[in-house]
Structures are given as C-alpha cells and as structure tokens.
VONU-775666 format. One record per residue (C-alpha): residue number from 0; z, y, x; residue in one letter. Coordinates in Angstrom, 2 decimals. Layout:
<recs>
<rec><seq>NUM</seq><w>Z</w><v>Y</v><u>X</u><type>a</type></rec>
...
</recs>
This chain:
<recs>
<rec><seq>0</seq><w>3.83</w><v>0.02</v><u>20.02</u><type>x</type></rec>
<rec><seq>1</seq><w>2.27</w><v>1.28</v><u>16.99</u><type>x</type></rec>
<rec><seq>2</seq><w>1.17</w><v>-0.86</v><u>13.89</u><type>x</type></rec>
<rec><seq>3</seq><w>-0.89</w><v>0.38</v><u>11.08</u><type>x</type></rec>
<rec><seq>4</seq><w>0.06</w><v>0.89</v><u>7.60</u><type>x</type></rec>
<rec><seq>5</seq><w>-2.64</w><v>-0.06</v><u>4.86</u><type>x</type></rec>
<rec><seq>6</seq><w>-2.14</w><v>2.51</v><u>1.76</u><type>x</type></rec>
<rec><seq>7</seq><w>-3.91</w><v>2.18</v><u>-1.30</u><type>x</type></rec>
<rec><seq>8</seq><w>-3.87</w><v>5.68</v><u>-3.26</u><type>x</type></rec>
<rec><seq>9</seq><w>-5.18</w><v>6.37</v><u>-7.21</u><type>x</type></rec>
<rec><seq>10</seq><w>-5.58</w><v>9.94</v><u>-8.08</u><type>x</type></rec>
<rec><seq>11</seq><w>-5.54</w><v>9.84</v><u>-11.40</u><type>x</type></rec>
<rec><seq>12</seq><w>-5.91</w><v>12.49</v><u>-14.37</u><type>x</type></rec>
<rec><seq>13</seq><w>-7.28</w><v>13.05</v><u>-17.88</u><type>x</type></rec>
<rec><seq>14</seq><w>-9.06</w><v>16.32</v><u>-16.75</u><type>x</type></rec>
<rec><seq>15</seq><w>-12.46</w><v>15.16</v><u>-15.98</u><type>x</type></rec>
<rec><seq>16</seq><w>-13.41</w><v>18.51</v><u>-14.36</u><type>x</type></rec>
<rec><seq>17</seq><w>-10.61</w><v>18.98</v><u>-11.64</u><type>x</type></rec>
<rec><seq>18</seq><w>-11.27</w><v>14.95</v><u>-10.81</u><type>x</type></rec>
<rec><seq>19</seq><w>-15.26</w><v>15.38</v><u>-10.49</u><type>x</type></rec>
<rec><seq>20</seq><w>-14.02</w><v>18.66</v><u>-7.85</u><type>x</type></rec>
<rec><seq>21</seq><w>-12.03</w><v>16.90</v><u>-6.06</u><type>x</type></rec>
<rec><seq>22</seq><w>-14.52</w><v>13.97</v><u>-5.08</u><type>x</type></rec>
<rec><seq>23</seq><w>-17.15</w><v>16.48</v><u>-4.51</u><type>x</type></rec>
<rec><seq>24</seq><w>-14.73</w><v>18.47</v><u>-1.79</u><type>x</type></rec>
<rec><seq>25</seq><w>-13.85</w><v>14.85</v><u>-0.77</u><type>x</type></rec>
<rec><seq>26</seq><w>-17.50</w><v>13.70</v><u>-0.69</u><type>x</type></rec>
<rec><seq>27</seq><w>-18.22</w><v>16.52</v><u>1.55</u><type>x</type></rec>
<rec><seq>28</seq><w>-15.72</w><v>16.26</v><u>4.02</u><type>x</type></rec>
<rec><seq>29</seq><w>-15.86</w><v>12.48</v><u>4.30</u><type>x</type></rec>
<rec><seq>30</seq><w>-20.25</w><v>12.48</v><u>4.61</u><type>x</type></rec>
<rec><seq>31</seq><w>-19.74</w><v>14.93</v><u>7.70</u><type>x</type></rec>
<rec><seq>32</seq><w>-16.88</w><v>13.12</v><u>9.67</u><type>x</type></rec>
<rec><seq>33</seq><w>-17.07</w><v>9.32</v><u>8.90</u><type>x</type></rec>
<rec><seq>34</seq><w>-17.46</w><v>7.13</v><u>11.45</u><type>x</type></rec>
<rec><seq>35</seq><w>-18.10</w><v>3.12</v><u>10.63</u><type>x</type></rec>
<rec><seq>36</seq><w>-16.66</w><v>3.76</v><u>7.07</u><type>x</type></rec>
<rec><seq>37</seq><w>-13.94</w><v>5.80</v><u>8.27</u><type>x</type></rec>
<rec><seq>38</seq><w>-12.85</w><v>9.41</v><u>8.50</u><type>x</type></rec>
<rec><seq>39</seq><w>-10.34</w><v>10.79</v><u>10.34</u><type>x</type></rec>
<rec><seq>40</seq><w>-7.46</w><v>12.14</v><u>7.47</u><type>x</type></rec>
<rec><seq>41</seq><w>-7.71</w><v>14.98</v><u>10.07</u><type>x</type></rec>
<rec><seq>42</seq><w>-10.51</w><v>16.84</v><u>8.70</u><type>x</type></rec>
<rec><seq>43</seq><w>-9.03</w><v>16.68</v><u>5.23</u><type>x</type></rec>
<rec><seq>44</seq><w>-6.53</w><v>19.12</v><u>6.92</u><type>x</type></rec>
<rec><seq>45</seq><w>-8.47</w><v>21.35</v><u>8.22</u><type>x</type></rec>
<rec><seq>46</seq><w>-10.89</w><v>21.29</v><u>5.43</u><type>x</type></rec>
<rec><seq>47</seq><w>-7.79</w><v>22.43</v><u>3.07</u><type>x</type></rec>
<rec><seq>48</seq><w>-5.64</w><v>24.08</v><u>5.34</u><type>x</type></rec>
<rec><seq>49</seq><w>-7.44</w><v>25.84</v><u>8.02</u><type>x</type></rec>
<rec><seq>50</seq><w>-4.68</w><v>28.74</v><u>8.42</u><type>x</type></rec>
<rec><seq>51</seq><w>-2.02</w><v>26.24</v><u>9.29</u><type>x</type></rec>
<rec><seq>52</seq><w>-4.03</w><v>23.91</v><u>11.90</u><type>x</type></rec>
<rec><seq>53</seq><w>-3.91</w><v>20.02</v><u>11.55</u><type>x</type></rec>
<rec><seq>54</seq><w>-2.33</w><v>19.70</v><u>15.11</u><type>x</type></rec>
<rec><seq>55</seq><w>0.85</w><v>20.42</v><u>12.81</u><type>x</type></rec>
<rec><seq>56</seq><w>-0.22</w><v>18.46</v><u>9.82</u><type>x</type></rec>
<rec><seq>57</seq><w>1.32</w><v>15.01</v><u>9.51</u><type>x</type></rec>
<rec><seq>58</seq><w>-2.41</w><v>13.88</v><u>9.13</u><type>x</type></rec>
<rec><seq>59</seq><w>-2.81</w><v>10.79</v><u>11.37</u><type>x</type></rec>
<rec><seq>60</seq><w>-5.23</w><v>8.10</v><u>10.68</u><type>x</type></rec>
<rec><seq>61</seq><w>-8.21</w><v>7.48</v><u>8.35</u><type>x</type></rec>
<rec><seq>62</seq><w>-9.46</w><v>7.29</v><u>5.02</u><type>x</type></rec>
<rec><seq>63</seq><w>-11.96</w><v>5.80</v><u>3.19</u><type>x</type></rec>
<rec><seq>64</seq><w>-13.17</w><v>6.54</v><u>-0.24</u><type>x</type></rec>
<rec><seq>65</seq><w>-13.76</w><v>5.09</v><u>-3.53</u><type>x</type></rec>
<rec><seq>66</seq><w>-17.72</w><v>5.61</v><u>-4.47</u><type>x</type></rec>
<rec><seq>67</seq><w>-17.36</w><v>6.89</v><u>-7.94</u><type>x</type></rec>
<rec><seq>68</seq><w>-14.60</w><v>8.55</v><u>-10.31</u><type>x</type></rec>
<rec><seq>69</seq><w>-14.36</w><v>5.93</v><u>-12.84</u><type>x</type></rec>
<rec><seq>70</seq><w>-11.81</w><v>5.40</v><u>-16.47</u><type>x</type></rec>
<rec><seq>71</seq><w>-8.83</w><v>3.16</v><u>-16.57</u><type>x</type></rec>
<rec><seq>72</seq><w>-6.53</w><v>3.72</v><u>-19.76</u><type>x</type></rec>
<rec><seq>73</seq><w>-7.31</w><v>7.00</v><u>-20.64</u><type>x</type></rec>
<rec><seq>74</seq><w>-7.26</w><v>8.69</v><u>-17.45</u><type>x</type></rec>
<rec><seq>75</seq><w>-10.19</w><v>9.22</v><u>-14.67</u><type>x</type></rec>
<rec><seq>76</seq><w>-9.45</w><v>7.80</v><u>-11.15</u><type>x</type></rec>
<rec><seq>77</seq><w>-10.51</w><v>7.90</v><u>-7.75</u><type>x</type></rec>
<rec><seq>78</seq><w>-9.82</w><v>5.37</v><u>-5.26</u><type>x</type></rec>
<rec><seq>79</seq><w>-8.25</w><v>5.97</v><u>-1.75</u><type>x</type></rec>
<rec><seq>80</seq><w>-7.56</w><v>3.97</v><u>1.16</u><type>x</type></rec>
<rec><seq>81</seq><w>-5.93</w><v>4.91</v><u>4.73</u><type>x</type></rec>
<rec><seq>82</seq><w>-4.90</w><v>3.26</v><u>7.34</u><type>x</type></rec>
<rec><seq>83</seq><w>-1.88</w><v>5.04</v><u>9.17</u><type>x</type></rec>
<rec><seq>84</seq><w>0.52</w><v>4.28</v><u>12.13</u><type>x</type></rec>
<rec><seq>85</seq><w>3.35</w><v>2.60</v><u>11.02</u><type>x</type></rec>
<rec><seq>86</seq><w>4.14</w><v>3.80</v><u>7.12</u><type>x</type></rec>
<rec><seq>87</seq><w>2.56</w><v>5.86</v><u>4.89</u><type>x</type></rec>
<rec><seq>88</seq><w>1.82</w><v>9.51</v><u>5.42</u><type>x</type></rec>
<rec><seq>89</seq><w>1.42</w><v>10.89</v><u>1.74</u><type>x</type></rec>
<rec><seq>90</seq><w>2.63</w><v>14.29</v><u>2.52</u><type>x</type></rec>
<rec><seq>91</seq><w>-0.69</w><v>15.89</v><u>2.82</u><type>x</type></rec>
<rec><seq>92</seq><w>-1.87</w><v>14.23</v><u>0.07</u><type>x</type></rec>
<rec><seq>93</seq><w>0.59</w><v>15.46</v><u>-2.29</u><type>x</type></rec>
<rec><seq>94</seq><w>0.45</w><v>19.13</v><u>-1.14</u><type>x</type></rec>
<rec><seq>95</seq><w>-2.93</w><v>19.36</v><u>-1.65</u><type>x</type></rec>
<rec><seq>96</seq><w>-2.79</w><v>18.20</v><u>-4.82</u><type>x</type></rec>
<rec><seq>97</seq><w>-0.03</w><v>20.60</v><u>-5.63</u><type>x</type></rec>
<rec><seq>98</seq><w>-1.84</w><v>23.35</v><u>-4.09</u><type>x</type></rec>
<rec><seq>99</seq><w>-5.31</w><v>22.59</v><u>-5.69</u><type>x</type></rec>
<rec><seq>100</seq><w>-5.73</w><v>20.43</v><u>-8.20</u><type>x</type></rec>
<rec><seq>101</seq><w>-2.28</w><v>20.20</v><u>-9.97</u><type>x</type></rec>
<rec><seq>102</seq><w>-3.47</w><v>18.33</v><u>-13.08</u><type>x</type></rec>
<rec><seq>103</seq><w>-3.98</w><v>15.49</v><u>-10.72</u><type>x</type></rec>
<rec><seq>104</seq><w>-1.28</w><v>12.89</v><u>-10.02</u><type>x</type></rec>
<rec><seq>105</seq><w>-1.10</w><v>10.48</v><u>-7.56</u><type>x</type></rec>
<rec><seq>106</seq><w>-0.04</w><v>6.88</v><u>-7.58</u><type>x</type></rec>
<rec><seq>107</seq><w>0.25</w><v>4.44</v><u>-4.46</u><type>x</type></rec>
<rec><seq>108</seq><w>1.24</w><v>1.25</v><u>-2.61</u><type>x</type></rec>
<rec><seq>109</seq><w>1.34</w><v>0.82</v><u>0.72</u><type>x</type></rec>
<rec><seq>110</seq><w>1.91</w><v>-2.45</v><u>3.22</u><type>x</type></rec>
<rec><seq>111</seq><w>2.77</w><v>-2.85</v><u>6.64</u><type>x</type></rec>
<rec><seq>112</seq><w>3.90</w><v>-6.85</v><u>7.12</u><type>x</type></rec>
<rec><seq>113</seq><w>5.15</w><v>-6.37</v><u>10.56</u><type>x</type></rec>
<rec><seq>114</seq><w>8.04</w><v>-4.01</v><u>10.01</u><type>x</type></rec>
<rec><seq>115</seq><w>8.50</w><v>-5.45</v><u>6.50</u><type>x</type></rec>
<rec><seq>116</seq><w>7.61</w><v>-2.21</v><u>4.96</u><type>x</type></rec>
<rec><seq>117</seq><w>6.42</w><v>-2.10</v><u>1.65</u><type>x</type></rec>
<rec><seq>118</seq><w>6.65</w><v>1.46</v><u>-0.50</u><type>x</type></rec>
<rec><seq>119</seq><w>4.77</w><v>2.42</v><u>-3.58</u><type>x</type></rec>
<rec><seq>120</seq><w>4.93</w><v>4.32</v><u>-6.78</u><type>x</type></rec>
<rec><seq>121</seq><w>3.61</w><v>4.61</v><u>-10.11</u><type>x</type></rec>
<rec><seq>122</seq><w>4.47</w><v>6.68</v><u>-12.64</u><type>x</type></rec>
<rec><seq>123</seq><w>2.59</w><v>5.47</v><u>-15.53</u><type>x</type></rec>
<rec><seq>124</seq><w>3.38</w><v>1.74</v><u>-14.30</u><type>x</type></rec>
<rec><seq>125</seq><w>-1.01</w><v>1.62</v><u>-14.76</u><type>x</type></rec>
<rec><seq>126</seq><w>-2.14</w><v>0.65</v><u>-11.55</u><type>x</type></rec>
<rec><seq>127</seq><w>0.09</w><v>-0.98</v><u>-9.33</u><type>x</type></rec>
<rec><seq>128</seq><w>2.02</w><v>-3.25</v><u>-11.38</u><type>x</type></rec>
<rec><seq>129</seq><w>3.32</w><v>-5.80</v><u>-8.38</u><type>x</type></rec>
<rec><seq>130</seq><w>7.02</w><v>-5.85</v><u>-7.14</u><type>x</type></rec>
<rec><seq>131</seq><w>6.95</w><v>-8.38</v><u>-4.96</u><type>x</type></rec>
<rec><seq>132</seq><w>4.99</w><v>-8.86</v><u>-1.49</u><type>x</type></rec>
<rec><seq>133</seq><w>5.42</w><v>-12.63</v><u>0.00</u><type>x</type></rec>
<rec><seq>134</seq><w>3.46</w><v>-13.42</v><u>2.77</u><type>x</type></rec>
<rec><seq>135</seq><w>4.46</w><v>-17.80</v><u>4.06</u><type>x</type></rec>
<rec><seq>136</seq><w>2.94</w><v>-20.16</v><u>6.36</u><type>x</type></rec>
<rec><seq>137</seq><w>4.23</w><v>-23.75</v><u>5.03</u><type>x</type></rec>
<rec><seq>138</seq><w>3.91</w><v>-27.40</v><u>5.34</u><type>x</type></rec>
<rec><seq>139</seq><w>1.98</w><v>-28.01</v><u>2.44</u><type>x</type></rec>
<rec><seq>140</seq><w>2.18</w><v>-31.68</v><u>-0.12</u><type>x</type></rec>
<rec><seq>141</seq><w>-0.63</w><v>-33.12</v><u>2.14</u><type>x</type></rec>
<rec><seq>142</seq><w>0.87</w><v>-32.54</v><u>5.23</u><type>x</type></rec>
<rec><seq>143</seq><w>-1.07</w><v>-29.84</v><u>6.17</u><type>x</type></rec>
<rec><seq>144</seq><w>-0.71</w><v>-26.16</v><u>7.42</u><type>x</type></rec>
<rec><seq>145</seq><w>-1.05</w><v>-23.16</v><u>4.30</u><type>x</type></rec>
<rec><seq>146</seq><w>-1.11</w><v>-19.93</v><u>3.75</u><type>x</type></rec>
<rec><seq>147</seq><w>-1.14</w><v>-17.65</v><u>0.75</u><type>x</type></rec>
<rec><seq>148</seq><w>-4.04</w><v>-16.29</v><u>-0.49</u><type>x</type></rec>
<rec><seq>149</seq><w>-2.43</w><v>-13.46</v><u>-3.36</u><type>x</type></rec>
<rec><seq>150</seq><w>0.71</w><v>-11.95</v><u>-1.88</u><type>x</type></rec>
<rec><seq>151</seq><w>1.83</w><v>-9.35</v><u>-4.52</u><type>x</type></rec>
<rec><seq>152</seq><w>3.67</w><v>-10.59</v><u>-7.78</u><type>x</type></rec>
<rec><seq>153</seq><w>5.07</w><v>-8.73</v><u>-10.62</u><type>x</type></rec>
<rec><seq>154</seq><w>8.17</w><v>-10.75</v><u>-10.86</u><type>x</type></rec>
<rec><seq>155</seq><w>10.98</w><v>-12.95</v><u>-9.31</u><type>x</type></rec>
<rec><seq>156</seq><w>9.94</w><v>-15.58</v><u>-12.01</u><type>x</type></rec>
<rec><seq>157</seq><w>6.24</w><v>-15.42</v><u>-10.77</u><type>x</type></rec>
<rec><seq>158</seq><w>7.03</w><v>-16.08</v><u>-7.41</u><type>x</type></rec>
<rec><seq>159</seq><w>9.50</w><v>-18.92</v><u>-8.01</u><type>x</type></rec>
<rec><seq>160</seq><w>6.58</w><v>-20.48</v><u>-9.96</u><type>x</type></rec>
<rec><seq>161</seq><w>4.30</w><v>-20.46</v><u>-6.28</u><type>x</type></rec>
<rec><seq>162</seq><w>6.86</w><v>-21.72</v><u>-4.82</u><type>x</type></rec>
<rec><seq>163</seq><w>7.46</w><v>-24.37</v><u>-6.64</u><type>x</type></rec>
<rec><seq>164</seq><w>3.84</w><v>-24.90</v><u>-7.22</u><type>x</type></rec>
<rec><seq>165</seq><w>3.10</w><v>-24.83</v><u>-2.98</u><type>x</type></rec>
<rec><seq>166</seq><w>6.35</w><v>-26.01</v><u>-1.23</u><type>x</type></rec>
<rec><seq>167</seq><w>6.87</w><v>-29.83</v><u>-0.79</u><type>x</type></rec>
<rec><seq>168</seq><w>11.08</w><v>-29.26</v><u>-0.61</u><type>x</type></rec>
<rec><seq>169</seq><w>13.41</w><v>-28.16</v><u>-2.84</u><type>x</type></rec>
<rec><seq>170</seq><w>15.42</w><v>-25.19</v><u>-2.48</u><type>x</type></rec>
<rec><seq>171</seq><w>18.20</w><v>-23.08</v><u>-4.23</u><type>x</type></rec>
<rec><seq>172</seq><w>16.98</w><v>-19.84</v><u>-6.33</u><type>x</type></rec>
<rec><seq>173</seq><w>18.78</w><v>-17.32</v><u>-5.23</u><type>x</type></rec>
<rec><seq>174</seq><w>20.12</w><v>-13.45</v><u>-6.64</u><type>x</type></rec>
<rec><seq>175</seq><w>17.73</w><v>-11.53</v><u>-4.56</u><type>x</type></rec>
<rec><seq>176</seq><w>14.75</w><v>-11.52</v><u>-2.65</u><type>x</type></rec>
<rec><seq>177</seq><w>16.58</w><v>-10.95</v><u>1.23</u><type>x</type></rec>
<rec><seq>178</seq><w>18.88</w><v>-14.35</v><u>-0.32</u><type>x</type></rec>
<rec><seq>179</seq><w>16.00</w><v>-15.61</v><u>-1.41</u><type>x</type></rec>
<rec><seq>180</seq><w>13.74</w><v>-15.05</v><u>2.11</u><type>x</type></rec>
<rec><seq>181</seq><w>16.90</w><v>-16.53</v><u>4.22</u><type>x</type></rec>
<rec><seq>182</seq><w>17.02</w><v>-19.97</v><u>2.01</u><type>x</type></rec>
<rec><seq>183</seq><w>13.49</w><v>-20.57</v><u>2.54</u><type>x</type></rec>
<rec><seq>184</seq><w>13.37</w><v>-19.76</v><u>6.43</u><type>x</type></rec>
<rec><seq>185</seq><w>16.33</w><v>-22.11</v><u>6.67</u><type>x</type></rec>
<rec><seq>186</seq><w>14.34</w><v>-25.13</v><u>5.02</u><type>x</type></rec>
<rec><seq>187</seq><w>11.38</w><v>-24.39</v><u>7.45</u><type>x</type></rec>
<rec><seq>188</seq><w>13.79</w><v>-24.03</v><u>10.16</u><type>x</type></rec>
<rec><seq>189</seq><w>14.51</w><v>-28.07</v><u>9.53</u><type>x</type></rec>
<rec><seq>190</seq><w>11.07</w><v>-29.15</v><u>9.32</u><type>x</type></rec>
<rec><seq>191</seq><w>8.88</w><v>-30.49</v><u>12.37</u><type>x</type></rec>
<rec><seq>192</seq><w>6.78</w><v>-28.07</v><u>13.58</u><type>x</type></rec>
<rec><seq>193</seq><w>8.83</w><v>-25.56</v><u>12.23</u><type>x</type></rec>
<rec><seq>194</seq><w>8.06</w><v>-22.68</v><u>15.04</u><type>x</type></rec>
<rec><seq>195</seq><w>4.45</w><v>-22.47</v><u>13.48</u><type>x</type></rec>
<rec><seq>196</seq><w>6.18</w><v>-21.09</v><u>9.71</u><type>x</type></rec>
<rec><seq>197</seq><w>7.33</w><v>-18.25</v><u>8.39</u><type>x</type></rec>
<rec><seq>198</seq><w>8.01</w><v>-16.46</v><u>5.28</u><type>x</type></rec>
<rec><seq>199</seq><w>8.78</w><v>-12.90</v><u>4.40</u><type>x</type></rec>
<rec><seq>200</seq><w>10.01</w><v>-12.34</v><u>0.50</u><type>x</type></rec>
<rec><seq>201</seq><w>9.95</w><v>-8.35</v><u>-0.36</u><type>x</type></rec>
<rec><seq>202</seq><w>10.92</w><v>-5.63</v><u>-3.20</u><type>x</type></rec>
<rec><seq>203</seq><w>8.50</w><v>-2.77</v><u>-2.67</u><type>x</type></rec>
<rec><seq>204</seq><w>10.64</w><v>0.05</v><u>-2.97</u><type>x</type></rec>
<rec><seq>205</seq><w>9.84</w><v>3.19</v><u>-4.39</u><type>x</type></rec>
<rec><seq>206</seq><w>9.36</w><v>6.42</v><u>-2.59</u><type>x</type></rec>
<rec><seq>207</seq><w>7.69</w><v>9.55</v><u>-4.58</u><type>x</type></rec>
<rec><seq>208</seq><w>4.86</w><v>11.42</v><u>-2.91</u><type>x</type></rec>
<rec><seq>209</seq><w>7.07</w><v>14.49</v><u>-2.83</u><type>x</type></rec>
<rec><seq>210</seq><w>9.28</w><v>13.03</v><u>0.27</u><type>x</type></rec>
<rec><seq>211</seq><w>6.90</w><v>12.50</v><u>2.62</u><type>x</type></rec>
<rec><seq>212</seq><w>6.91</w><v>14.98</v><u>5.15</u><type>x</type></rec>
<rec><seq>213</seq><w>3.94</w><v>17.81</v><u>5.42</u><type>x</type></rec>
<rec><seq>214</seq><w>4.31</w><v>18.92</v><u>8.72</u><type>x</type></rec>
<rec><seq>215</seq><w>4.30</w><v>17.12</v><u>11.87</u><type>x</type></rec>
<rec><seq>216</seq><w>8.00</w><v>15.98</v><u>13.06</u><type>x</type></rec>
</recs>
C-alpha cells in the first residue's frame, strides 16, 4: 500500500531574472492544471519535456506553489510543496533546473512518518536547519494523553531538553538517536496503557537532488 511523502522544496538563487522565469513558466502550468490547490507534477513534465513523454518521467504526485518569489539572506526563493508516493521524487526537479535555469539551486526536506523516512538537503545550511524529526504520544505529568506539537529540532541537546521538559520518567541519554528511540519505547512499554504510545526519534539524512532518479524505474 502506498503512503505519501510530504516534500518541502526552496529554489533559491541571487539571479532575480532566471527566478521571476521560472515562477512565470510555473505560474502557467500550475493556473491551467490545478485542481483543489493541487497540480499534478505531471504536467510539469510535459510542459518541459514534451519529446520524452511523462509516462517515462518519474513525475508522480502533486505540487503546490508558493504565491510570490520573495528574499531570504541574499538570495530570491520560491516555495514548493509535493506530495509523492512513498519518498521524494526530486529527479525532475533537478533536471529541469539543470536544463533551464542553471543559476538556480535547490534545497529540500522531505517526511514520510510511516516508513521512518526523513531526507533533505541544504547546501547553504539557510533554510532547513532541523536534524532531528521526533514524533511521541506520552503519558504526560497530569496523567493525561500528549502529543507533540513541533517535531523537527536542530540538535540532540534540543530534543533532550523536550524530553525532559514533557516526559514524567526518567530515562538514560543515549549515543544516538536509534539508542535513543529504543530507551524511550522501552519506558512506555512499562507504563499502563502503554499500547496507546509511541515514539519515533530520527536523523534526516542527506540525499543530493542529483540521485534521484529521472526516468521512470
């Protein structure tokens, strides 16, 4: 069964012109074909590459787009966001760029909780500082049931400080984030109630643009 992978994508460059193209090409593709919000990441392929065909583009899913190209440290962005069957598909992405508009780089994270997959990258370490995903259901200090609310951190440090902030047990800080994960599954594992818990600790793990696959396995 498939799941769907939510990737958030920054094309980013200090060339004003090629960024203000690209959102108009963008623009027009995405006004045509959007449906409720979304547009099939489809017609991006067969806007671009008409001579190859998307039936053998890896181009599955939809896209959305960011409304305006705006400034963040120097550079002009636009905002992307797909949702794709079970990981990210950045391959078209990054040929197009390459093909098109190479002053244009692109920058990424992308989450799917139920195969534990978690990717990005960032060059420029601008936009997607966070190198941690948790994402726990726990007994909270009142007794009740909680959730996070912000599941990205920057570092180990930052999420042993929610957890010792949010959990009402102690536990052992561990070497790693897997270590980490097991120790506190097996203090929930203890608890009453316990089949209603979880937790899932995670390194997002870095995968350039240039390894996704183009073409359709």
């Amino acid at each position: 069964m498939s799941t769907f992978c939510s990737t958030g994508i920054t094309l980013y460059s200090k060339d004003k012109q090629s960024m203000k193209q690209l959102k108009r090409r963008l623009d027009d593709i995405y006004l045509k074909a959007a449906k409720n919000s979304n547009c099939p990441i489809a017609k991006i392929a067969d806007a671009f590459y008409p001579e190859i065909g998307f039936e053998k583009i890896e181009c599955r899913g939809a896209f959305t787009l960011g409304k305006t190209v705006s400034q963040l440290n120097g550079y002009y962005i636009l905002r992307v966001y797909t949702t794709t069957p079970n990981s990210a598909k950045l391959g078209l992405w990054y040929r197009l760029i390459q093909d098109f508009y190479p002053e244009i780089k692109i920058a990424y994270i992308a989450e799917e909780s139920g195969n534990e997959y978690f990717v990005k990258w960032d060059e420029e370490d601008l936009f997607y500082l966070e190198d941690y995903y948790v994402d726990i259901c726990y007994p909270t200090k009142d007794g009740d049931i909680g959730y996070i609310d912000e599941h990205e951190f920057a570092t180990i440090e930052s999420v042993y400080g929610w957890l010792d902030s949010n959990l009402p047990f102690e536990y052992e800080k561990k070497s790693n984030e897997c270590e980490l994960e097991q120790e506190i599954l097996s203090k929930l594992e203890k608890l009453k109630n316990s089949d209603e818990y979880f937790c899932t600790i995670a390194k997002y793990m870095k995968i350039s643009p240039s390894e996704y696959e183009f073409y359709k396995n």
